[in-house]
Backbone as a ProteinNet text record, in pm:
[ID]
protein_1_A
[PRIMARY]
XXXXXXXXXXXXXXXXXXXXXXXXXXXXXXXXXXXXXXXXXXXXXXXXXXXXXXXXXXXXXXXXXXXXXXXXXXXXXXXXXXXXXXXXXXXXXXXXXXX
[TERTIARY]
-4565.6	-4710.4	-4760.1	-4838.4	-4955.8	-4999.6	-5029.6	-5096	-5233.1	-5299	-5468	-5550.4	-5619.4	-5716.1	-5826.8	-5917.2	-6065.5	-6170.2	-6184.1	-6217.3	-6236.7	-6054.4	-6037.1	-6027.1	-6039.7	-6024.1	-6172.8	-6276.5	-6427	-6449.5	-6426.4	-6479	-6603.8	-6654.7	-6792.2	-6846	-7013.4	-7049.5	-7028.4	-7062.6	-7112.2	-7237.9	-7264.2	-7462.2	-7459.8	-7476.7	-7451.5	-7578.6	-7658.6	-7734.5	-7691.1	-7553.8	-7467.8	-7481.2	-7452.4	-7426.3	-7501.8	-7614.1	-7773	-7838.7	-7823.5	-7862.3	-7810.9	-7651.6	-7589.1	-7594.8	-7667.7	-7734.3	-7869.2	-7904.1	-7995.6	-7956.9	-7791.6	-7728.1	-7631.5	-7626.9	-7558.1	-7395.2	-7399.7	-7267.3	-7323.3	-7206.1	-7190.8	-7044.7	-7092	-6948.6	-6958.1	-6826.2	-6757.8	-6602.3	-6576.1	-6435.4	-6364.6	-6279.9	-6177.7	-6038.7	-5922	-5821.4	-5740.9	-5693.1	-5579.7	-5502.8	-5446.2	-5314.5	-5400.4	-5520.7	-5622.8	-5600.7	-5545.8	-5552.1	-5679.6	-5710.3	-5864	-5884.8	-5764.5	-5832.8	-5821.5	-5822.3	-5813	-5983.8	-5994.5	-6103.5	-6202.4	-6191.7	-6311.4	-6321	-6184.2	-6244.4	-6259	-6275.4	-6313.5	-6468.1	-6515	-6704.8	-6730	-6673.2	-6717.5	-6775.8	-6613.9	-6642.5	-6769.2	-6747.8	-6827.2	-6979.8	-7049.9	-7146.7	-7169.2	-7282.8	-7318	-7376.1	-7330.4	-7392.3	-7347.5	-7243	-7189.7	-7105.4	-7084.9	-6960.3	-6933.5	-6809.8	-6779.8	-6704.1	-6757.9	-6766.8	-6560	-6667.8	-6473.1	-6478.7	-6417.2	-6375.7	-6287.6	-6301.4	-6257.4	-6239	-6151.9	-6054.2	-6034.6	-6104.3	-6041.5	-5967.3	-5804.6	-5735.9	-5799.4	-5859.1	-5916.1	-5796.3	-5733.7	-5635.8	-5730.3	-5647.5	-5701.5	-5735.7	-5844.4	-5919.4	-5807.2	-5750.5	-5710.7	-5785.5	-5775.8	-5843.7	-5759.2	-5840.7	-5758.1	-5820.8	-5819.1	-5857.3	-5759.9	-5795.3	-5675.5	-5583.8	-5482.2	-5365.5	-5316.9	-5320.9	-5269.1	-5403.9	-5311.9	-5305.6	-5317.5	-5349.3	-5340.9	-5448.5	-5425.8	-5528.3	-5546.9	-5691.1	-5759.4	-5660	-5746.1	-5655.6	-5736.1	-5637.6	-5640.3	-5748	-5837.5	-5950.2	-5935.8	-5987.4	-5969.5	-6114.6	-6170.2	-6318.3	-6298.8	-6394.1	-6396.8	-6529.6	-6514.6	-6692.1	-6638.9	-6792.9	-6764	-6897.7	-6888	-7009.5	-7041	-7112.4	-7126	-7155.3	-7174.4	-7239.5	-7415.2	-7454.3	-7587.5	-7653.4	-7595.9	-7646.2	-7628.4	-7570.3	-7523.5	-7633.3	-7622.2	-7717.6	-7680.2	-7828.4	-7820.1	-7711.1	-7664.6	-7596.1	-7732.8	-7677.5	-7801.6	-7865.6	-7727.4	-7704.5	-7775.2	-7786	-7821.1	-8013.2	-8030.8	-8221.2	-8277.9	-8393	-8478.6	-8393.1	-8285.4	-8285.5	-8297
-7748.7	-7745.8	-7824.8	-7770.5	-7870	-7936.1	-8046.2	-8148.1	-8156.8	-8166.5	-8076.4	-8196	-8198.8	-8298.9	-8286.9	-8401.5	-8355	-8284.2	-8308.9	-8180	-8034.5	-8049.4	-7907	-7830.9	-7912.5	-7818.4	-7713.6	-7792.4	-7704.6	-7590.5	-7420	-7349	-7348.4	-7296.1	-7267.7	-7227.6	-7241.5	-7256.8	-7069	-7072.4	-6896.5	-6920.1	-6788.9	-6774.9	-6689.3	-6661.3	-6591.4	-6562.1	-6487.2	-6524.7	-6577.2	-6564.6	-6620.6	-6754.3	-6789.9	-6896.7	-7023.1	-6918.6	-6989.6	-7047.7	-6984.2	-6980.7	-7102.8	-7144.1	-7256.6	-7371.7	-7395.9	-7484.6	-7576.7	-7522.2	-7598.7	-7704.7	-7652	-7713.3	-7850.3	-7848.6	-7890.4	-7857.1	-7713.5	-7626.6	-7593.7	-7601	-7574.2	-7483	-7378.6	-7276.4	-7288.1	-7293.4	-7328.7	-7217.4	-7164.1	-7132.5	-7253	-7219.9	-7329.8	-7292.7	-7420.1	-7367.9	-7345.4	-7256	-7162.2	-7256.9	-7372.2	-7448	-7611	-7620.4	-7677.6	-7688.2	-7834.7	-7802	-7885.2	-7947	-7962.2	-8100.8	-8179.2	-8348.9	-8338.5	-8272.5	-8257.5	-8239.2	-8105.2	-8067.5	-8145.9	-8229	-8355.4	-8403.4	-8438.6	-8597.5	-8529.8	-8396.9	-8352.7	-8331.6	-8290.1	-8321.9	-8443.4	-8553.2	-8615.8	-8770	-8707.9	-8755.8	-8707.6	-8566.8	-8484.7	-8484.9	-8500.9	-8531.6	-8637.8	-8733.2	-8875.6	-8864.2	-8959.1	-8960.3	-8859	-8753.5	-8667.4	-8719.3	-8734.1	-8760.2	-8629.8	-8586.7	-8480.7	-8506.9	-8463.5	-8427	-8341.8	-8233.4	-8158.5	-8038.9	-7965.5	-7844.8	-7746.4	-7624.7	-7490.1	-7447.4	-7402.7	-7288.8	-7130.5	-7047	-6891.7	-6833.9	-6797.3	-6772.9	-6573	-6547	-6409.1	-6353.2	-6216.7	-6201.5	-6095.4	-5996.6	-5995.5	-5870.7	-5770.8	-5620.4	-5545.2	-5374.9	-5310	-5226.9	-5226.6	-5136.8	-5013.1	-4970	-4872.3	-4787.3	-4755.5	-4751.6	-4630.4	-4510	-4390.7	-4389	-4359.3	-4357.4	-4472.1	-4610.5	-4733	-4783.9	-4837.2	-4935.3	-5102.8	-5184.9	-5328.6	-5372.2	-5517.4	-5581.6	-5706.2	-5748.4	-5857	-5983.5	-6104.3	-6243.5	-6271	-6368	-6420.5	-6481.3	-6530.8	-6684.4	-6756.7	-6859.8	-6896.1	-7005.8	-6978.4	-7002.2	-7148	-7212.8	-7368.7	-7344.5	-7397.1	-7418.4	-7588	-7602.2	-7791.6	-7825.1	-7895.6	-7959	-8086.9	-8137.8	-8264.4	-8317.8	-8496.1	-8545.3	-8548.6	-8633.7	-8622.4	-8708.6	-8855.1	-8926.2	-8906	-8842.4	-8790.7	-8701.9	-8768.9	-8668.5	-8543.7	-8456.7	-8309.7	-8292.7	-8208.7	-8118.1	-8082.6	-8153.9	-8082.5	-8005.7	-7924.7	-7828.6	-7700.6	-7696.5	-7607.6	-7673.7	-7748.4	-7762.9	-7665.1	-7617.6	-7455.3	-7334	-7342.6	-7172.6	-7103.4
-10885.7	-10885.4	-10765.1	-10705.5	-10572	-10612.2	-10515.3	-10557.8	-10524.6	-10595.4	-10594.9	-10570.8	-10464.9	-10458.5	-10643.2	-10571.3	-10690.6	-10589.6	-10501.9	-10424.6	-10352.2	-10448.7	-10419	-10549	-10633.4	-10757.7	-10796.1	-10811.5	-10803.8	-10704.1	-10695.1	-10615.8	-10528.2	-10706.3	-10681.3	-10807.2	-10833.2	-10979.8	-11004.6	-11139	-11201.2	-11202.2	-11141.2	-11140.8	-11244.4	-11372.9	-11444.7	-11520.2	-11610.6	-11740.6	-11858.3	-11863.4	-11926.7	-11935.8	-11801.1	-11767.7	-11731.5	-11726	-11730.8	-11891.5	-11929.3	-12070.4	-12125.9	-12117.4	-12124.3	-12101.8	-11975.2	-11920.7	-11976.3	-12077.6	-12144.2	-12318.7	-12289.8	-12382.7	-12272.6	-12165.7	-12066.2	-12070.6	-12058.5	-12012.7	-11892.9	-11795.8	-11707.8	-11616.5	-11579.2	-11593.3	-11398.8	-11376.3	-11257.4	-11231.6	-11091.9	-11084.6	-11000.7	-11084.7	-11049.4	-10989.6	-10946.1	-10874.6	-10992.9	-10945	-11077	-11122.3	-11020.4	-11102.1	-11125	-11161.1	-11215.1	-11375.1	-11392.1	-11550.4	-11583	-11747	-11804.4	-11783.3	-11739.2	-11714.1	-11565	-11447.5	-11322.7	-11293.6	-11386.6	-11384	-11410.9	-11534.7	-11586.4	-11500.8	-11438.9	-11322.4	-11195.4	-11133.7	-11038	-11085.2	-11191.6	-11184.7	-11212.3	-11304.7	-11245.9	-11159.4	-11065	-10920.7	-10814.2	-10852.1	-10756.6	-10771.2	-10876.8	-10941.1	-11006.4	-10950.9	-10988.5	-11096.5	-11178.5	-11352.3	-11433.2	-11392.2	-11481	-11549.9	-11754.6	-11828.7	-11888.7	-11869.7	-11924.9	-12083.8	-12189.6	-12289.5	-12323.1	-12298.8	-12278	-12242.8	-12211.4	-12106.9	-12153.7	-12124.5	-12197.3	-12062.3	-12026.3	-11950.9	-11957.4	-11893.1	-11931.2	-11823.3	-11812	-11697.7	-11714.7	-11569.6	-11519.1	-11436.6	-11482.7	-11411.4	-11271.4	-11221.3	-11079.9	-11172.8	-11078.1	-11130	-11053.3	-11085.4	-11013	-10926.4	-10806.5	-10684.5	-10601	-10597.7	-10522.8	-10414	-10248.5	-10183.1	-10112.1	-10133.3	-10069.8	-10201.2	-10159.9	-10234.6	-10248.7	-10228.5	-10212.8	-10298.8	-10441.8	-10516.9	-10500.5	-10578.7	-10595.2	-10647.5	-10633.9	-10736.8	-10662.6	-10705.1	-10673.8	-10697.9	-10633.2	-10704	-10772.3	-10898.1	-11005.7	-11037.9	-11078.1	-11133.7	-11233.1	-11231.1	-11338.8	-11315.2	-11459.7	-11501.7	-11573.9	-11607.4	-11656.8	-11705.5	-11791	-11873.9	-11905.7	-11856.5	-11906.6	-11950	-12090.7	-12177.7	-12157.5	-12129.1	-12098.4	-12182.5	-12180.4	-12306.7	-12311.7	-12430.8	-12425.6	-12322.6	-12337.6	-12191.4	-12089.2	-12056.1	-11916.3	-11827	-11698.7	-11616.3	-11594.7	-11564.1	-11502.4	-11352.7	-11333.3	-11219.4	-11138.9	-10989.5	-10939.3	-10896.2	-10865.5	-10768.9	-10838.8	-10964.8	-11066.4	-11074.9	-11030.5	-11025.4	-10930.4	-10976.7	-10895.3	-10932.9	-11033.3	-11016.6	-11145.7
[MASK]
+++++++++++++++++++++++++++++++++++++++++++++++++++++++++++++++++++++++++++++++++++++++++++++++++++

């Protein structure tokens, strides 16, 4: 296994309605690095975000979609999704204010 910074584990958030909706419970859904396990992940938000305590964290491994372009086959890469609940004292994500 690599050795994964806390910087490198957070992609990038889900803009989702899904994922929006969640947000008023303070879930927050993120892709993450595939070989990212759930206490990497805690302490990569939060480091990355001031005043974030993470609560606890759910994982869904996304395998790749199949494509196909001509006669030649394959498939996307892998994801893997993170939903993280925070606690109640804990501050907002900010990056998620205005949208």
């Amino acid at each position: 296994m690599a050795d994964i910074k806390y910087y490198d584990v957070i992609l990038k958030p889900v803009i989702t309605e899904k994922s929006m909706a969640g947000m008023g419970d303070k879930k927050y859904t993120f892709y993450v690095h595939t070989d990212a396990n759930k206490s990497q992940i805690k302490e990569a938000v939060e480091k990355m975000f001031d005043g974030a305590k993470v609560q606890s964290v759910n994982t869904i491994n996304l395998d790749g979609k199949n494509r196909r372009r001509g006669v030649v086959t394959g498939k996307t890469a892998k994801k893997k999704k993170a939903i993280v609940q925070l606690t109640e004292d804990s501050k907002e994500i900010e990056i998620f204010q205005g949208l």
